[in-house]
C-alpha positions, 0 to 999 in steps of 0.5 A: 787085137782090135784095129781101134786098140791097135791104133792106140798102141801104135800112136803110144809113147811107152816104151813097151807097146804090147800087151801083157800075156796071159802067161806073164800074168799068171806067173808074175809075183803077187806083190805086183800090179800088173794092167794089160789094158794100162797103155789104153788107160793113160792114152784116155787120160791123156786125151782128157788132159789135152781135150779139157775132159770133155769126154766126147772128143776121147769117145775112140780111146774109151772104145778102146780100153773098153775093147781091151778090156773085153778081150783080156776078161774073155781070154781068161775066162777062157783059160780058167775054163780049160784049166789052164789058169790057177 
């Protein structure tokens, strides 16, 4: 994890602060929606609220979830290569 989303975990109010595995992805129930970027997600819409959507003051929390977002793309495309996903 990067230090930017790092940071952004940390300074989260949620309960559960840590990032979905690939694991708990791959086996959870179909009907279940499931978002390992999701506490990025809110923490940027947060920053919209509190900031009057001005989006330049929320570029960090952007990064972010964009960071998030690229690792958990690699991490099973990854997995999807070795044959480890389903």
């Amino acid at each position: 994890m990067s230090d930017t989303t790092g940071t952004i975990r940390s300074l989260s109010q949620e309960k559960d602060a840590r990032r979905v595995t690939l694991s708990e992805f791959e086996n959870k129930k179909s009907s279940r929606f499931m978002d390992p970027c999701g506490i990025e997600a809110k923490e940027s819409y947060k920053c919209l609220d509190r900031n009057n959507y001005d989006k330049d003051r929320c570029s960090a929390y952007f990064a972010a979830y964009r960071e998030c977002k690229q690792m958990w793309v690699a991490e099973r495309r990854k997995a999807r290569l070795s044959g480890n996903s389903n």
